[in-house]
C-alpha positions in Angstrom: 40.5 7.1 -4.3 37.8 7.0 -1.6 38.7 6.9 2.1 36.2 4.5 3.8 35.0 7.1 5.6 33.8 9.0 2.5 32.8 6.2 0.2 29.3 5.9 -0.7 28.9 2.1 0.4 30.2 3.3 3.6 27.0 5.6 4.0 24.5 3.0 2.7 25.6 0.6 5.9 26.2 3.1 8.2 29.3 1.8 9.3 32.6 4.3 9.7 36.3 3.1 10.2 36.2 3.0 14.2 33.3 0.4 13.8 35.2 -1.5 11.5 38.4 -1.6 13.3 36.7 -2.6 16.1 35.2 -5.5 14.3 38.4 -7.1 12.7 39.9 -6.2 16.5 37.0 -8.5 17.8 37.4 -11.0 15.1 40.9 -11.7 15.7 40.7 -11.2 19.8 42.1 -15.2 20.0 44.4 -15.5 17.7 43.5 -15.5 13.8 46.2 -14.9 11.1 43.0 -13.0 9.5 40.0 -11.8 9.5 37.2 -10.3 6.9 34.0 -8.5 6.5 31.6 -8.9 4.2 29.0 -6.4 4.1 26.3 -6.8 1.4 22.8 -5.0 0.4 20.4 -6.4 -2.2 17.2 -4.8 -3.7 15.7 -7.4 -5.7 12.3 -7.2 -7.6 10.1 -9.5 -9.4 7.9 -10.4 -12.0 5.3 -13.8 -13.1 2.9 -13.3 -15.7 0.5 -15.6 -16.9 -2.3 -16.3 -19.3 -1.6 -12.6 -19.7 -2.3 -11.9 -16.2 0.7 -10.5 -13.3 0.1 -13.4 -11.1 3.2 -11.9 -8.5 5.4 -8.9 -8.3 7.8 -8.4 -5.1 10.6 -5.8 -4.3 12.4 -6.9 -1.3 16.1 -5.7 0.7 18.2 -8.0 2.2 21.0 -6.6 4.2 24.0 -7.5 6.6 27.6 -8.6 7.5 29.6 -11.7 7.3 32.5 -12.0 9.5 35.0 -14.6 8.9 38.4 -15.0 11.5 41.0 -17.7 10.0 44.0 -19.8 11.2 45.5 -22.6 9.1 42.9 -24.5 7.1 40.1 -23.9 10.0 37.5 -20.7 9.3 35.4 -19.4 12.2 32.5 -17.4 10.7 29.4 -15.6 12.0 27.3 -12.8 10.4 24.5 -10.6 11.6 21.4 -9.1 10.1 21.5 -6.0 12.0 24.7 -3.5 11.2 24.4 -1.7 14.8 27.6 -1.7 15.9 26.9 -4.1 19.1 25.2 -6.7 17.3 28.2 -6.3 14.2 30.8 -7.0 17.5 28.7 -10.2 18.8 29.0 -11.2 15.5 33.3 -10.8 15.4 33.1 -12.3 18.8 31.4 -15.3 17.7 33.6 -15.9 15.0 36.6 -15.5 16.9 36.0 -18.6 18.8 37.4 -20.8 16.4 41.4 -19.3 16.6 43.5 -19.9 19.9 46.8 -18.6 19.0 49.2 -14.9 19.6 46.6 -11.8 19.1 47.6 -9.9 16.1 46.9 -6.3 15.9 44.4 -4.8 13.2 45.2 -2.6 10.8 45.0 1.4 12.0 44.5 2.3 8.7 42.7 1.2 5.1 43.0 1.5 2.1 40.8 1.3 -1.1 41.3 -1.2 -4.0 41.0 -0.1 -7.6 39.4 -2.5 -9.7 38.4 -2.6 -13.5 34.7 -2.9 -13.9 32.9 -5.3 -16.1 29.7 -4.5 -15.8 29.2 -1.1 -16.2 25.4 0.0 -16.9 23.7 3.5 -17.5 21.5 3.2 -15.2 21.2 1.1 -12.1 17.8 -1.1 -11.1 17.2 1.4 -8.2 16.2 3.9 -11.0 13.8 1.8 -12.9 10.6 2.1 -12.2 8.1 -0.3 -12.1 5.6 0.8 -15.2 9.6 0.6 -16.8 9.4 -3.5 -16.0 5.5 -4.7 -16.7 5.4 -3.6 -20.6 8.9 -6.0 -21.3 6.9 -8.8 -19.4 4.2 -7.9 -21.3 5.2 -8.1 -24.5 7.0 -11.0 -24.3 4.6 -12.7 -23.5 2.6 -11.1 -27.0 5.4 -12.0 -29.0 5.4 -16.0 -28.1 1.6 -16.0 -28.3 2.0 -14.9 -31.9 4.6 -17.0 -33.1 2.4 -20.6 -33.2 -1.1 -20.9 -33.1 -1.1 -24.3 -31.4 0.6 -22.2 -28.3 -2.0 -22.7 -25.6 -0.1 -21.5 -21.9 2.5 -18.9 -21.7 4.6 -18.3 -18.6 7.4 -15.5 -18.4 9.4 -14.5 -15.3 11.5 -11.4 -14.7 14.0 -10.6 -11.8 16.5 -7.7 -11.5 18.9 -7.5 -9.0 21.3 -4.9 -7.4 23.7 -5.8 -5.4 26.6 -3.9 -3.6 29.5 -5.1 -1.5 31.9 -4.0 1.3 34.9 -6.6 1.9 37.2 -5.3 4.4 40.2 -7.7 5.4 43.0 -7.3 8.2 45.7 -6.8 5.5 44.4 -3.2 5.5 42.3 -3.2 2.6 38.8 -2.5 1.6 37.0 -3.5 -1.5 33.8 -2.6 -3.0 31.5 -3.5 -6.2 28.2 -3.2 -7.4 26.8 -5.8 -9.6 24.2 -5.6 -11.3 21.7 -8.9 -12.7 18.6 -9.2 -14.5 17.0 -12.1 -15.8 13.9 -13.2 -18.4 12.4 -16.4 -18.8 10.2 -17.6 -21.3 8.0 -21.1 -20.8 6.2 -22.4 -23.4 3.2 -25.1 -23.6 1.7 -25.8 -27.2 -1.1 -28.4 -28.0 -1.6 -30.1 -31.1 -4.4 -32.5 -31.5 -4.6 -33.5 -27.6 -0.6 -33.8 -27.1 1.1 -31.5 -25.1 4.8 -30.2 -24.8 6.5 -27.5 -22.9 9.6 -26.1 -22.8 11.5 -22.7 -22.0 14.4 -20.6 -22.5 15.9 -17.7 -20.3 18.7 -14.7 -20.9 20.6 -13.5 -17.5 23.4 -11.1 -17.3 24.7 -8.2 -15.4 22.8 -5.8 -17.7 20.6 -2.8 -17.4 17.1 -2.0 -18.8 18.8 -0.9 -21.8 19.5 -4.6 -22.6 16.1 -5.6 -23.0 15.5 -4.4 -26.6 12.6 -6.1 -28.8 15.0 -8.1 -30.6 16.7 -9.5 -27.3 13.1 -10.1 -26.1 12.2 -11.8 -29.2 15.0 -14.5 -29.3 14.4 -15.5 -26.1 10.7 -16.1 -26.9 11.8 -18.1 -30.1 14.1 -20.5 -28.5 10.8 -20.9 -25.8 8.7 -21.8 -28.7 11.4 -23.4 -30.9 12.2 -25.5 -28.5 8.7 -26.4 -27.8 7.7 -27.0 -31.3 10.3 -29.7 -32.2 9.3 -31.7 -29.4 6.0 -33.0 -31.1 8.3 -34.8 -34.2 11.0 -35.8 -31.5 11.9 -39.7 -30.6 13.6 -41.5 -27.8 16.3 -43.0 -29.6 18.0 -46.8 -29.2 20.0 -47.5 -26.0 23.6 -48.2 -25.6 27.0 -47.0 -25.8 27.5 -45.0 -28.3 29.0 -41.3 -29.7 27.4 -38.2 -28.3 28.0 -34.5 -30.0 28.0 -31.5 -27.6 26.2 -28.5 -29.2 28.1 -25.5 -28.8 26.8 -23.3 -26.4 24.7 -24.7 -22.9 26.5 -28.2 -23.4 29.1 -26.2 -21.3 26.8 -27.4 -18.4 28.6 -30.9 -18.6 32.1 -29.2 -18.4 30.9 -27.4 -15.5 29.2 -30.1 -13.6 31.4 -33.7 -13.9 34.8 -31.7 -15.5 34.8 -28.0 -13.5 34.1 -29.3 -9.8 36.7 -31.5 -9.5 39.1 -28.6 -10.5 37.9 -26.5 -7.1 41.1 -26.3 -5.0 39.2 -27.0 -1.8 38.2 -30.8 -3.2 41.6 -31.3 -4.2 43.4 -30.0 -1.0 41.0 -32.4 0.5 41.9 -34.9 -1.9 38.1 -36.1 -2.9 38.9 -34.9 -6.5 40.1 -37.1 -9.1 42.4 -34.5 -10.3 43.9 -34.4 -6.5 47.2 -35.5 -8.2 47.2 -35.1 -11.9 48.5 -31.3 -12.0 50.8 -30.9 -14.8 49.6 -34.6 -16.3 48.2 -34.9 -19.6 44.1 -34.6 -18.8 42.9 -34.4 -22.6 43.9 -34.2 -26.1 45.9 -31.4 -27.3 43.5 -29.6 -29.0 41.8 -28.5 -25.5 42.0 -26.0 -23.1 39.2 -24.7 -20.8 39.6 -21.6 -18.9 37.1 -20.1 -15.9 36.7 -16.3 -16.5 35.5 -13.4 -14.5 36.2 -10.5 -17.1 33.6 -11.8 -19.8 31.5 -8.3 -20.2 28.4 -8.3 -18.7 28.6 -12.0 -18.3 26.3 -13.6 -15.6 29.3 -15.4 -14.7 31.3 -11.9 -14.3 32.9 -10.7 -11.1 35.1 -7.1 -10.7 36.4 -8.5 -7.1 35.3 -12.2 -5.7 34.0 -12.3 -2.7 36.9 -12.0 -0.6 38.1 -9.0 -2.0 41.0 -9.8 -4.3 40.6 -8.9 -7.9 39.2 -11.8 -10.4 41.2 -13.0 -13.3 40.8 -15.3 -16.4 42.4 -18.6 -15.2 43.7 -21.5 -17.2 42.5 -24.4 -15.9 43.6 -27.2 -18.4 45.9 -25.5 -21.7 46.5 -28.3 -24.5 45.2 -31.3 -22.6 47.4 -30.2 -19.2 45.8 -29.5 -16.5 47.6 -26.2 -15.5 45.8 -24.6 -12.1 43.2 -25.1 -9.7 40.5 -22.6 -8.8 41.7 -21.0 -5.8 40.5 -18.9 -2.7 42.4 -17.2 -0.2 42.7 -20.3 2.3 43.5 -23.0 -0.6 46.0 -20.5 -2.7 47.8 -20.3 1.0 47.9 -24.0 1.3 49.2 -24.5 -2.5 51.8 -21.6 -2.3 50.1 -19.9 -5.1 47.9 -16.7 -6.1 44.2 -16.5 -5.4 42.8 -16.9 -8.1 39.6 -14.6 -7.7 37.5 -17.4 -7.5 36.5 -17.2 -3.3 32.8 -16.7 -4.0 29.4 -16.8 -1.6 25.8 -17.1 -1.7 25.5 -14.2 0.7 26.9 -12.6 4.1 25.2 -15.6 5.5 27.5 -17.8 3.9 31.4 -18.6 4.3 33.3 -18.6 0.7 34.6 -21.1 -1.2 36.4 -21.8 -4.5 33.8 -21.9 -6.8 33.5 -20.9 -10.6 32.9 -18.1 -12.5 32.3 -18.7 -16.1 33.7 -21.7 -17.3 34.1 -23.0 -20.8 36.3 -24.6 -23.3 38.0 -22.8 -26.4 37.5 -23.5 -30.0 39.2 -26.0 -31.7 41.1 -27.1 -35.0 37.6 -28.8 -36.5 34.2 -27.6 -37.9 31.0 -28.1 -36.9 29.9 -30.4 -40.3 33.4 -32.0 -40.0 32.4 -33.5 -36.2 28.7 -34.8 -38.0 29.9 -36.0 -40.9 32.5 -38.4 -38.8 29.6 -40.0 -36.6 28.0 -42.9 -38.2 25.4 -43.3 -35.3 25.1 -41.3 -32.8 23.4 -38.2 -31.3 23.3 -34.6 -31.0 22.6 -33.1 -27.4 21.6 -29.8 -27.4 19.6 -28.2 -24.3 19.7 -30.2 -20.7 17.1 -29.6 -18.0 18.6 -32.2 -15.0 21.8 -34.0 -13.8 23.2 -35.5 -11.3 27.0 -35.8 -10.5 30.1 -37.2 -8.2 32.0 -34.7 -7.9 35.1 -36.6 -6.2 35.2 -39.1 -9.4 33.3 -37.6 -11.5 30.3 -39.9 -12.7 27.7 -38.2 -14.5 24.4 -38.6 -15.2 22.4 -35.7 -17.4 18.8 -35.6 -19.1 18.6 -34.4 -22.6 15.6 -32.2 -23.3 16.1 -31.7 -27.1 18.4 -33.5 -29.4 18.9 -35.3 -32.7 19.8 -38.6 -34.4 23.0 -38.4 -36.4 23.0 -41.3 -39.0 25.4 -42.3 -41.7 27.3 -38.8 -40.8 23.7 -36.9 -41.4 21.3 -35.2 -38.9 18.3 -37.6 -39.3 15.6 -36.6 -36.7 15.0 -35.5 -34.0 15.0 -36.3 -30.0 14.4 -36.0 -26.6 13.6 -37.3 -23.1 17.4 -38.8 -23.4 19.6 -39.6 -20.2 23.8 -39.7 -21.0 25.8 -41.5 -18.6 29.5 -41.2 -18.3 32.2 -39.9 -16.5 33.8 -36.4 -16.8 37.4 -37.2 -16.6 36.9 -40.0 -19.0 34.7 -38.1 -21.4 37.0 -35.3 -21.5 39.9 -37.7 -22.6 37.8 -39.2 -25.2 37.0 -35.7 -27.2 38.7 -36.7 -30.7 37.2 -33.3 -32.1 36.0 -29.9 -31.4 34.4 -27.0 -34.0 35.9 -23.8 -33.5 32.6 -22.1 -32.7 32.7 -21.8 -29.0 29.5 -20.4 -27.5 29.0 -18.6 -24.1 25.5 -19.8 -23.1 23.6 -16.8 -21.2 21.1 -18.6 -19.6 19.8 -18.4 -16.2 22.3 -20.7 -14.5 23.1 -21.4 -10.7 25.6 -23.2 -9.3 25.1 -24.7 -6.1 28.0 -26.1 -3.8 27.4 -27.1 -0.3 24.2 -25.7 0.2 25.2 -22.1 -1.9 23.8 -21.1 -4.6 25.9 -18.2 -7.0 25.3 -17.5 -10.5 27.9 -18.7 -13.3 27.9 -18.9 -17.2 29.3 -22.1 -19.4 30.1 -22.6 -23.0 31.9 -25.1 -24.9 32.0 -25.0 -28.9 30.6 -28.5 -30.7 32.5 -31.5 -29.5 32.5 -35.4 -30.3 32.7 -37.7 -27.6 33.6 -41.1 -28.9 33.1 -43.3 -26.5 32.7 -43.5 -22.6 29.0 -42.6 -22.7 25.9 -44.4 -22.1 22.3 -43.4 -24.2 19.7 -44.3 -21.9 17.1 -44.2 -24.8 14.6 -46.9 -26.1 15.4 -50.7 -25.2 
């Protein structure tokens, strides 16, 4: 195990124990029960091509420290820019203000966490070269040109992302991780006969270059184009009320957005979430449960330590219709008499943390996928989203379908797009009468934001039926 003095992250922020003691010292100077660091170093490059053409390419390094004192439910917080030692003890100062209380003492000695890692790569982004990046740009952009002639404007972004932490706390203990990201996205615009469409796909995980094989490549750039293509026979369908199938897979995002918010500890201690007093109450059928997971592999989603140190988990959220837990950070978990959860997460060491996600999505169930279609007699199939909007406190939804299809007489019929659903999460999720067992984890480039934050997350839920409680805002 690694003494702080000796461990590599240590070096790369120049910082030693004396500075750090002095810190938390600083930090708790009038009166917090506790006090954190966050330290945090990112080298992040990117990529645009198009029309075949690099139109931008950046490397840039963003560095500093976040320094959090706490008492009760209140959170004083500063950070710095500069990890000089005088400007890292302004910082603790500044932070301090918020306590008034007995000094406490900070720990005279730390110690390392061991954590599992989930994201394990052979080689780290600081080792790829550039000429390593431009030719997988490159040639997916060649292999979506190819695919359909009527293919007119190709667009494809790349970002890779190395990121390492420090979390020291007062308990004593210091933390690190580094976690890698690297993300390709594929946008599509085809003409036929003077009528455009456009459409994209992405794939972003906590991968190395190794990842980016020619058949990874290549499936992004079909769903890009598939995608595209189907949008030239699609229809807006008939308004109303009426059943709505969620395809396995990036459907998750409603879970996440009108179900998974309201299930963030810090709305319920609050009591703005609709689930405020349901825990242990029947929330959905039997058949569900939904868990938010950090230990997916080399999941966008996955985290080896949240951002507050303490090591992430799989959590049950709701198991056979009862909602079970919360997700919790270290202030909430305190104020419920329960575990952190692993789920205290940031934007960066400019940023206090919150509960938020991880990777969130629903387990199979006891149905098949032609069982769900063959029970709708009119209806529709949502498949990719691109917008929506939603309460978290209650829940109310509003999403726009991008691509989609007509279910008629229990038969896929045609299919559509340019569809708004309206509904509520608590109230959809009540009204699931079946799910497939074929539960996808969606690996697209998704970002959660909360409160001005932005962190990256995963979803996935396997094909559902919804059969009532939401609105089609198709064709009048």
């Amino acid at each position: 195990m690694h003494t702080l003095e000796t461990h590599p992250f240590a070096t790369l922020f120049g910082i030693d124990e004396s500075v750090v003691a002095q810190a938390l010292s600083e930090a708790m100077s009038r009166g917090a029960e506790f006090a954190d660091l966050y330290f945090q170093h990112v080298r992040t490059t990117s990529l645009s091509l198009e029309d075949g053409i690099i139109s931008r390419a950046s490397t840039g390094v963003d560095q500093g420290v976040g320094i959090r004192a706490v008492i009760g439910d209140q959170v004083g917080y500063a950070f710095s820019e500069s990890l000089e030692a005088d400007a890292i003890y302004v910082a603790a100062r500044t932070a301090a203000a918020i306590a008034e209380g007995t000094k406490n003492v900070p720990p005279q000695h730390l110690q390392g966490r061991d954590v599992d890692n989930y994201y394990a790569i052979d080689r780290g982004w600081d080792e790829v070269n550039i000429t390593e990046r431009l030719p997988l740009v490159q040639s997916a952009e060649t292999m979506t040109r190819a695919m359909d002639p009527s293919i007119e404007k190709v667009s494809v972004g790349w970002m890779d992302r190395d990121e390492r932490v420090l979390i020291v706390t007062s308990d004593g203990v210091f933390s690190t991780d580094r976690r890698p990201m690297a993300t390709l996205y594929c946008s599509v615009t085809a003409n036929k006969n003077g009528v455009r469409q456009s459409n994209g796909a992405s794939v972003s995980r906590r991968e190395g270059i190794d990842y980016f094989t020619e058949e990874n490549i290549r499936e992004v750039c079909h769903k890009a184009v598939d995608r595209t293509m189907i949008l030239f026979e699609a229809q807006r369908p008939p308004a109303g009320e009426m059943p709505v199938v969620l395809a396995a897979g990036a459907s998750g995002i409603l879970l996440h957005e009108a179900i998974g918010h309201g299930l963030e500890a810090d709305f319920n201690r609050k009591g703005t979430s609709i689930y405020a007093t349901m825990m242990n109450e029947k929330v959905a059928p039997d058949f569900v449960t939904i868990v938010d997971d950090g230990l997916q592999e080399n999941d966008r989603g996955a985290l080896n330590i949240d951002d507050e140190g303490q090591a992430t988990s799989c959590t049950t959220l709701i198991e056979n219709g009862v909602l079970k837990s919360y997700l919790h950070d270290r202030i909430s978990a305190k104020h419920y008499g329960v575990s952190p959860t692993g789920s205290g997460r940031r934007e960066s060491f400019r940023h206090v943390p919150m509960p938020r996600m991880r990777s969130t999505y629903m387990l199979d169930g006891p149905h098949s996928r032609d069982e769900i279609i063959r029970a709708v007699d009119y209806g529709i199939i949502a498949d990719t989203f691109t917008n929506g909007q939603v309460q978290i406190g209650a829940g109310d939804f509003t999403f726009y379908i991008k691509n989609g299809w007509l279910i008629e007489g229990g038969e896929i019929t045609a299919p559509i797009k340019d569809v708004n659903i309206i509904g509520n999460g608590p109230e959809a999720l009540k009204n699931v009468v079946m799910a497939a067992g074929d539960a996808v984890l969606d690996d697209g480039s998704w970002t959660c934001g909360k409160n001005g934050q932005g962190v990256p997350v995963s979803m996935g839920v396997p094909t559902m039926l919804v059969e009532k409680s939401m609105t089609v805002g198709g064709v009048n």
